[in-house]
VOGU-3710 file (C-alpha; in Angstrom, 3 decimals, decimal comma):
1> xxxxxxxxxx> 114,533/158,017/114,974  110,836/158,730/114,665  108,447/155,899/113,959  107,876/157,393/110,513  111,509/157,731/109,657  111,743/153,692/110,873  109,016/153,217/108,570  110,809/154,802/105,655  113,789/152,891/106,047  112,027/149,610/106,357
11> xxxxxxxxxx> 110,376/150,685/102,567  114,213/150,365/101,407  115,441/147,106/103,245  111,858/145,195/101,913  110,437/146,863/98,785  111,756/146,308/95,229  113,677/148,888/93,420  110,783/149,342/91,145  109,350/150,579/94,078  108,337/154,365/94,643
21> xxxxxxxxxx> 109,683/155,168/98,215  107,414/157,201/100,305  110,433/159,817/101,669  111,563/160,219/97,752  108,009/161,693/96,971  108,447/164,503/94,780  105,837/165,717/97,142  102,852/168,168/97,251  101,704/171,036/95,294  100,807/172,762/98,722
31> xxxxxxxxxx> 104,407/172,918/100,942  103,342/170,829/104,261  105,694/170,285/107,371  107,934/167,813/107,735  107,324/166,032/109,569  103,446/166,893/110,256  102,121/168,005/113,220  104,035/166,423/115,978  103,056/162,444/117,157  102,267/161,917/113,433
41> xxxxxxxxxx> 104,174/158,680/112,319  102,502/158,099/108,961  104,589/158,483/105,883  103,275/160,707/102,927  101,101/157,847/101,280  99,823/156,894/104,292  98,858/159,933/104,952  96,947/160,490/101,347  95,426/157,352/101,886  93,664/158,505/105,222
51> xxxxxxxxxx> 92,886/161,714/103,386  90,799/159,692/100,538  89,236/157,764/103,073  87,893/160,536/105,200  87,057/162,893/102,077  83,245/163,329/101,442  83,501/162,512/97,678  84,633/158,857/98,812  81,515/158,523/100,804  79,657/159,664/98,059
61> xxxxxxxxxx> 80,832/156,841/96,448  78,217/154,396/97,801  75,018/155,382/96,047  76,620/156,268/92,822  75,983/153,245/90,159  78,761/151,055/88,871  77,018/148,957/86,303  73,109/148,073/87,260  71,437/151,964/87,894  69,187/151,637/90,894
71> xxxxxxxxxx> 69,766/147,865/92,139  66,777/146,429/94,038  69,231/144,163/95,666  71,600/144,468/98,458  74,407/142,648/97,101  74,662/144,373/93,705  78,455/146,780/93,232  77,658/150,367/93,746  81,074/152,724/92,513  82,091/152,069/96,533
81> xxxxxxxxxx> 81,983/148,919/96,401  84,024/148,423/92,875  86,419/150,699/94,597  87,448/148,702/97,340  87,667/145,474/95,619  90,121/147,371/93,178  92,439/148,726/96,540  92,205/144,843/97,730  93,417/143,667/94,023  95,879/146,519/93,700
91> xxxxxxxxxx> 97,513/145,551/97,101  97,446/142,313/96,897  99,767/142,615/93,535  102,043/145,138/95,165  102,999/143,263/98,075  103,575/139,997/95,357  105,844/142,329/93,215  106,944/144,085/96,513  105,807/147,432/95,800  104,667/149,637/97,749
101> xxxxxxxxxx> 101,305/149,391/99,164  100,997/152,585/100,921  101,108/154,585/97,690  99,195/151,604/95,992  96,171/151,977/98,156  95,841/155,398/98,332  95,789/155,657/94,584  93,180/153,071/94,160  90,782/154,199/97,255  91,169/157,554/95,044
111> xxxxxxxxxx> 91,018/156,706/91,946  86,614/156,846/90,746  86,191/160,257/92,961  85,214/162,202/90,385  83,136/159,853/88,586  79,681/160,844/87,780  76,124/159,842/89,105  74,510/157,186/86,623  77,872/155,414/86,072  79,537/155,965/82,505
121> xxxxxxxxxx> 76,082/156,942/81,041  76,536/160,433/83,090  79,944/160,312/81,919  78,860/160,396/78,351  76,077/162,756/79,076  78,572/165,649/80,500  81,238/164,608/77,947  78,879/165,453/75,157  77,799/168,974/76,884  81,493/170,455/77,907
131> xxxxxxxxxx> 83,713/171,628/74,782  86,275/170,070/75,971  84,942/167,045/77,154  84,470/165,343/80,563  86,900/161,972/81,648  86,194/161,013/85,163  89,583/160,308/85,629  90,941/163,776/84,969  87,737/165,040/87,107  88,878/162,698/89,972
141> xxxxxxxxxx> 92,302/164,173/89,758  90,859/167,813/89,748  88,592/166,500/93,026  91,526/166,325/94,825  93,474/169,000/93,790  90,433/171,731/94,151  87,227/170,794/94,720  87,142/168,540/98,038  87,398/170,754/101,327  85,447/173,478/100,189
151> xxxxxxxxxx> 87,890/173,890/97,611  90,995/173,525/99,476  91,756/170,025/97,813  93,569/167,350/99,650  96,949/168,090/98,599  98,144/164,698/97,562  101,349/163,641/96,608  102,275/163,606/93,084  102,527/160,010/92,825  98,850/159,194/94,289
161> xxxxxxxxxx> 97,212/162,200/91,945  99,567/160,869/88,706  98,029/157,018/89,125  94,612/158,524/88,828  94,998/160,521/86,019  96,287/157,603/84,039  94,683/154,556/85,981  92,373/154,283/82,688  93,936/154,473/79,312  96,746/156,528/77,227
171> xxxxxxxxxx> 99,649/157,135/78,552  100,927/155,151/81,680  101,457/156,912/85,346  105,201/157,209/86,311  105,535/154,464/88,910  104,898/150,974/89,259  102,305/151,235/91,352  100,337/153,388/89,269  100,743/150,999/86,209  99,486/147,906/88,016
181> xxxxxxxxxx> 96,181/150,024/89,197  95,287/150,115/85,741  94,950/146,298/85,930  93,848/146,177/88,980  90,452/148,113/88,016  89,970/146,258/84,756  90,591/142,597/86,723  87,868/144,256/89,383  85,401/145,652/87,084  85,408/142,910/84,615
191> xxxxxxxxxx> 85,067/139,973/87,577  82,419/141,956/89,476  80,193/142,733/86,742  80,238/139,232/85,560  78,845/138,088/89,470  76,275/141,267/89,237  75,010/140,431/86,267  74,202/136,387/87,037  73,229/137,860/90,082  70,388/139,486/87,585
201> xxxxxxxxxx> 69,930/136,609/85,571  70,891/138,203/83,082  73,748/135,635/82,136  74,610/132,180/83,644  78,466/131,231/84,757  78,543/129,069/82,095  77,891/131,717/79,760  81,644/132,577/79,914  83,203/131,697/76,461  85,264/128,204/76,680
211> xxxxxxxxxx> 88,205/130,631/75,103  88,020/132,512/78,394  87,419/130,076/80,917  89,399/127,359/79,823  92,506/129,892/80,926  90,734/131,631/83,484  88,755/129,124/84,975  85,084/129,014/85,774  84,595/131,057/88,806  85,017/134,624/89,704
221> xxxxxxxxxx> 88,103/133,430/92,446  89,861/131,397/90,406  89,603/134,218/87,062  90,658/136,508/89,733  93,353/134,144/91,042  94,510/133,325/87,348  94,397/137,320/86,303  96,515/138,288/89,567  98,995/135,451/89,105  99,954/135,824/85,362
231> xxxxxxxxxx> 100,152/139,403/85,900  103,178/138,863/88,708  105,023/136,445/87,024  104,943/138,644/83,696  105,913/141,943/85,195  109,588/143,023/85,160  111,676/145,179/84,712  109,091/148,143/86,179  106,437/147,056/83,446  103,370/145,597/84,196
241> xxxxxxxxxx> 102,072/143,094/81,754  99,718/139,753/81,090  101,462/136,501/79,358  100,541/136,609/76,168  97,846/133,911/76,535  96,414/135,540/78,969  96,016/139,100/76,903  94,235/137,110/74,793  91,669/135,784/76,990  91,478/138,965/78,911
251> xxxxxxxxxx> 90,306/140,552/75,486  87,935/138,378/74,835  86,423/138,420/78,113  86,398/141,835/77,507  84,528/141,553/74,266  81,797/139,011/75,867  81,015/141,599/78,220  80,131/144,934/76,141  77,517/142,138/74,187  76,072/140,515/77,140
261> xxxxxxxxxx> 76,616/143,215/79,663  77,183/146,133/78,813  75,137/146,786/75,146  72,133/144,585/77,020  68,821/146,131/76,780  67,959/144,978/79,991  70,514/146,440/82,228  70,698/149,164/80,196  66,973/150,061/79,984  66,782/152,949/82,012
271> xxxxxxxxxx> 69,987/155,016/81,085  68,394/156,180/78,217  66,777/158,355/81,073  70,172/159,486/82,068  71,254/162,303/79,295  67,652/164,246/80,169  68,898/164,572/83,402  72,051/165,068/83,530  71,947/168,049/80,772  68,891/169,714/82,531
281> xxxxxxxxxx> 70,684/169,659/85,865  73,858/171,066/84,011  71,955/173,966/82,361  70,212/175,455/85,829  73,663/175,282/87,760  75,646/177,051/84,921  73,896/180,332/86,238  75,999/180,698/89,187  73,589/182,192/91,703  71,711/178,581/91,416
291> xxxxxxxxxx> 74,959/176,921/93,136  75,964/176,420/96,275  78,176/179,408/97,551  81,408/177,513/97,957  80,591/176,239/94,347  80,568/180,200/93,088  84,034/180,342/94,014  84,835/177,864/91,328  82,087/179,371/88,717  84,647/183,250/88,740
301> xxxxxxxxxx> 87,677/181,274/88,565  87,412/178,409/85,983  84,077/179,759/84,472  80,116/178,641/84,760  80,447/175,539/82,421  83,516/174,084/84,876  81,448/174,732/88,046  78,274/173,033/86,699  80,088/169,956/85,998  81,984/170,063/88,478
311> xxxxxxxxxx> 79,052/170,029/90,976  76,524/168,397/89,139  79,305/165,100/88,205  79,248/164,765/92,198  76,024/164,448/92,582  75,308/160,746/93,722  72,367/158,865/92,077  69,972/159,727/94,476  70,677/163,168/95,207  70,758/163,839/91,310
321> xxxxxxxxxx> 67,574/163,031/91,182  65,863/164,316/94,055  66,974/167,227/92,661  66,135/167,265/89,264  62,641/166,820/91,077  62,819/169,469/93,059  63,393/172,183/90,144  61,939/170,529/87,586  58,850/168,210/88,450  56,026/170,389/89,626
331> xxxxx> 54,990/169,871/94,014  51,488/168,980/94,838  49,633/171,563/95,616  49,224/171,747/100,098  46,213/173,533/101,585
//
C-alpha cells in the first residue's frame, strides 16, 4: 500500500461521514493518472492545494487591496493576507467538525483568485461594463479552469472548484467543507477589517455595538473564538449554521460595518478613482492585438469583452496602474 492509499484510508477511520473523502472525488475535468507520476503520495486535495499555492494568480494576491486601497502601513490586510487567515479559520473548523482539511484548504487558499485589483470597487467597475456581469467568485472559478498556465488551468477537482463558486452567496457548494468556507470568509473578513480599520483610526474597539460584543466579546480573538465555537456546536447533520443568538449578532456586526467601514468617506476616498480606471484599461485590451499573446487565445474563443476582463480583473493594484500610466498619461519628454 502506497503512502497515498494509507492516507486515504486514514480519511475513513478519522473523518466524519459528512466528510468528502479525497479517493471518492468525482475528480477532474482533465483525465490525470492515477496515481500521478510515480513517488507522488499526495491525495487529490492535496494535490490542488499545492497547485493554488504555486499558481501565479495566488501570488498576485499580495498587492491586490482587501479593504484600505494603497495602505501606507505594513500591517494593513492586502487580498493575500485575508486569504490565509480564511484557510487558517476554515481548517481550524474542519478538523473541530472532523472534516476534511485537505479539500478545506485548498478551497479557501483558492477561493479570491479571480478577484479584481481595487478590491470590490473593481468588482463593481467590470460588473457594470460586461453584459453579463462580473462576480469574482465565478471569475476565480474560471481562473482555474482556463486562464492560469497560459491557459491550461489547474485542473482541480470538482469539489475544490464547486466551494469557490459558491463560497459567497446563493446557492450552497455540495460538501461540507465548501459550506463552512462561506463562514469562514465572512468570520475573516468581518474580524480583520474591524483590526484594519482601528488600525486607521478610523473606529475605536469600543466602537463595537454592546449588541455585538456583549455575545462576541470585545476583542478580535475572542469574536473569532466565539464565531468559530457557536458555529461547531450548531452544525449537524452536514449543515453549517450559527445559534440563533449568534445570527443575530453576526448581522448586526455586519450592519455596523457597511456604516463605519465600508460606506466611510475616509477609507473610501479614493475608489471613486477606481471606475476611470478600470473601464479605460478594459476598453484598450478589448482590441485584441493590445493583449498579451497567450491572452489572444482567449479573445477568438470566448470573444474580446471575456479576454479584457479576464486580463485586466488580474491585474494587481500596482500593475493596474502602472499601466493605465503607461497608455494613458503622457511620458516626459527625454533629450
Amino acid at each position: 500500500m502506497s503512502i497515498r492509499e494509507m492516507s486515504e484510508r486514514t480519511e475513513h477511520q478519522i473523518l466524519s461521514h459528512f466528510a468528502k473523502f479525497a479517493d471518492e472525488s468525482v475528480g477532474r475535468d482533465k483525465p490525470e493518472a492515477n496515481p500521478p507520476e510515480r513517488g507522488d503520495f499526495r491525495t487529490a486535495f492535496q494535490r490542488d492545494r499545492d497547485r493554488v499555492i504555486h499558481c501565479k494568480s495566488f501570488r498576485r494576491l499580495k498587492h491586490k487591496t482587501q479593504v484600505f486601497l494603497s495602505p501606507e502601513g505594513d500591517h494593513y490586510r492586502t487580498r493575500l493576507t485575508h486569504t490565509l487567515e480564511v484557510s487558517q479559520i476554515a481548517r481550524s473548523i474542519a478538523r473541530a467538525l472532523r472534516l476534511n482539511e485537505d479539500l478545506t484548504e485548498a478551497a479557501a487558499l483558492a477561493h479570491d483568485l479571480g478577484h479584481t485589483p481595487f478590491g470590490h470597487a473593481g468588482e463593481r467597475a467590470l460588473d457594470y461594463l460586461l453584459p453579463n456581469g462580473f462576480r469574482h467568485y465565478e471569475q476565480s472559478v474560471r481562473m482555474v479552469e482556463k486562464l492560469e498556465k497560459d491557459g491550461k488551468g489547474l485542473n482541480l477537482t470538482a469539489e475544490v472548484r464547486d466551494a469557490v463558486l459558491h463560497h459567497t452567496s446563493g446557492e450552497e457548494a455540495a460538501t461540507m467543507e465548501g459550506r463552512i468556507l462561506r463562514y469562514a470568509d465572512k468570520i475573516a473578513y468581518m474580524n480583520h477589517d474591524i483590526d484594519d480599520a482601528i488600525r486607521a483610526g478610523m473606529i475605536k474597539e469600543n466602537s463595537v455595538p454592546k449588541e455585538v460584543s456583549s455575545v462576541l466579546g470585545n476583542s478580535k480573538t475572542r469574536r473569532i473564538t466565539a464565531m468559530i465555537t457557536d458555529l461547531v456546536e450548531n452544525s449537524q447533520n452536514g449543515e453549517a449554521a450559527f445559534s440563533h443568538d449568534m445570527q443575530r449578532a453576526f448581522d448586526a456586526l455586519h450592519g455596523f460595518l457597511f456604516e463605519a467601514i465600508y460606506l466611510n468617506e475616509y477609507a473610501k476616498s479614493e475608489e471613486k478613482k477606481v471606475p476611470g480606471i478600470i473601464e479605460a484599461l478594459f476598453e484598450h485590451f478589448k482590441n485584441p492585438d493590445k493583449l498579451p499573446v497567450y491572452m489572444r487565445k482567449i479573445a477568438e474563443e470566448d470573444g474580446t469583452e471575456i479576454a479584457a476582463a479576464d486580463y485586466v480583473s488580474g491585474m494587481t493594484d500596482r500593475f493596474a496602474v502602472e499601466c493605465f500610466k503607461r497608455i494613458f498619461i503622457p511620458r516626459a519628454w527625454a533629450e
